[in-house]
ROBA-592635 format. One record per residue: x, z, y of N, C-alpha, C in turn; chain; residue number from 0; residue in one letter. Coordinates in steps of 0.1 Angstrom, whole numbers, m for minus. Example, Ala and Ser with C-alpha at 12.3 -4.5 7.8 and 13.67 -1.06 7.14 Angstrom:
<recs>
     n.u     n.w     n.v    ca.u    ca.w    ca.v     c.u     c.w     c.v   mol   seq   type
     132      78     m57     123      78     m45     132      78     m33     A     0      a
     128      71     m22     137      71     m11     129      79       0     A     1      s
</recs>
This chain:
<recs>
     n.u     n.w     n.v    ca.u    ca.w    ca.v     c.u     c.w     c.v   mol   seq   type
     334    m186    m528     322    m187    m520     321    m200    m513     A     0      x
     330    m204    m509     332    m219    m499     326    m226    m511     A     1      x
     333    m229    m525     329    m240    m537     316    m234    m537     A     2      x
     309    m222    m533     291    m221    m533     284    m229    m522     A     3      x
     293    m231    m517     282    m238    m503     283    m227    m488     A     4      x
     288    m217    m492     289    m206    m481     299    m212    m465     A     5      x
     293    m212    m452     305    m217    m442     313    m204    m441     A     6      x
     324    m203    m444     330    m192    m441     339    m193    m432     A     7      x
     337    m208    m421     348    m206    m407     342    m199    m396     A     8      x
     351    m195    m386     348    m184    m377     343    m192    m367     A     9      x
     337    m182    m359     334    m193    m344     318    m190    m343     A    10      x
     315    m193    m330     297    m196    m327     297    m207    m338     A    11      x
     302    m217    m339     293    m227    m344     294    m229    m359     A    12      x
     289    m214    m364     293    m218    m376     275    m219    m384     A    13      x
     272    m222    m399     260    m231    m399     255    m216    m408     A    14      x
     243    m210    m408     239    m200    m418     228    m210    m427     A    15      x
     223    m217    m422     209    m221    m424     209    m225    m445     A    16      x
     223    m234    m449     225    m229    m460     226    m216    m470     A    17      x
     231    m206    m463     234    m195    m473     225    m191    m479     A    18      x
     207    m194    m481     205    m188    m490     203    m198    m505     A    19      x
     206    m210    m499     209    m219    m517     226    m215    m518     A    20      x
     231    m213    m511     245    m208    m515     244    m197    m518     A    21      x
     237    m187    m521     240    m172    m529     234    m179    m539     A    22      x
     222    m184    m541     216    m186    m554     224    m194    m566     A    23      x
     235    m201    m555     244    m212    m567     256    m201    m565     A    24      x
     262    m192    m563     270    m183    m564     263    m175    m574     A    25      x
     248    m168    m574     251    m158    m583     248    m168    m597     A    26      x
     245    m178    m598     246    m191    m611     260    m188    m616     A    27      x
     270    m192    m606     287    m191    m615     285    m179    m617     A    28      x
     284    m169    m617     290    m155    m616     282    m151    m628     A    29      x
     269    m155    m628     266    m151    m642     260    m158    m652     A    30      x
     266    m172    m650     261    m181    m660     244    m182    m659     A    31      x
     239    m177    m656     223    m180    m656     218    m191    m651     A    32      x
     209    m199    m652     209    m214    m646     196    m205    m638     A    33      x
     193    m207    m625     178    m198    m619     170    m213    m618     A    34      x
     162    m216    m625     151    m227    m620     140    m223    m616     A    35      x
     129    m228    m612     119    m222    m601     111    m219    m616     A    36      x
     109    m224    m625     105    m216    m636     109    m204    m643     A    37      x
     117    m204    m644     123    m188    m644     121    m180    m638     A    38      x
     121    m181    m621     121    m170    m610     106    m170    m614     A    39      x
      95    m181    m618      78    m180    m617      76    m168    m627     A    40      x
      86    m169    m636      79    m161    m651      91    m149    m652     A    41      x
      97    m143    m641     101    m128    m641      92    m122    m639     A    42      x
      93    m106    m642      93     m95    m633      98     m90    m626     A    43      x
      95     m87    m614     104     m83    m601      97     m65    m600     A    44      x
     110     m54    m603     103     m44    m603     107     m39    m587     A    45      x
      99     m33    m577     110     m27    m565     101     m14    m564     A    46      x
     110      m5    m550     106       7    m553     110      11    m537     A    47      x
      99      21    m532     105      27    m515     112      39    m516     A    48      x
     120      39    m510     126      50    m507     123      58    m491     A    49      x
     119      69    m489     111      76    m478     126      79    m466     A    50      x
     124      76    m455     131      77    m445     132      95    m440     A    51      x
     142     101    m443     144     115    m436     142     112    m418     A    52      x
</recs>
């Protein structure tokens, strides 16, 4: 996760404002898929609600 870009030291001053290009280059190694902004343009994204008891 660190070799993604992820800060994983402890403390207030630690930096979030990367992690979300750092999941996107994590889930890249993990599953070989290259995500370019063309790709993400031409998926389908299916979602779904689930009702709160």
């Amino acid at each position: 996760m660190r070799e993604a870009g992820f800060d994983l030291s402890e403390g207030a001053d630690r930096e979030f404002q990367q992690h979300t290009c750092a999941a996107f280059a994590l889930a890249e190694r993990v599953t070989g898929v290259r995500l370019t902004p063309r790709l993400l343009d031409s998926l389908e994204f299916v979602c779904g609600l689930v009702p709160m008891r």
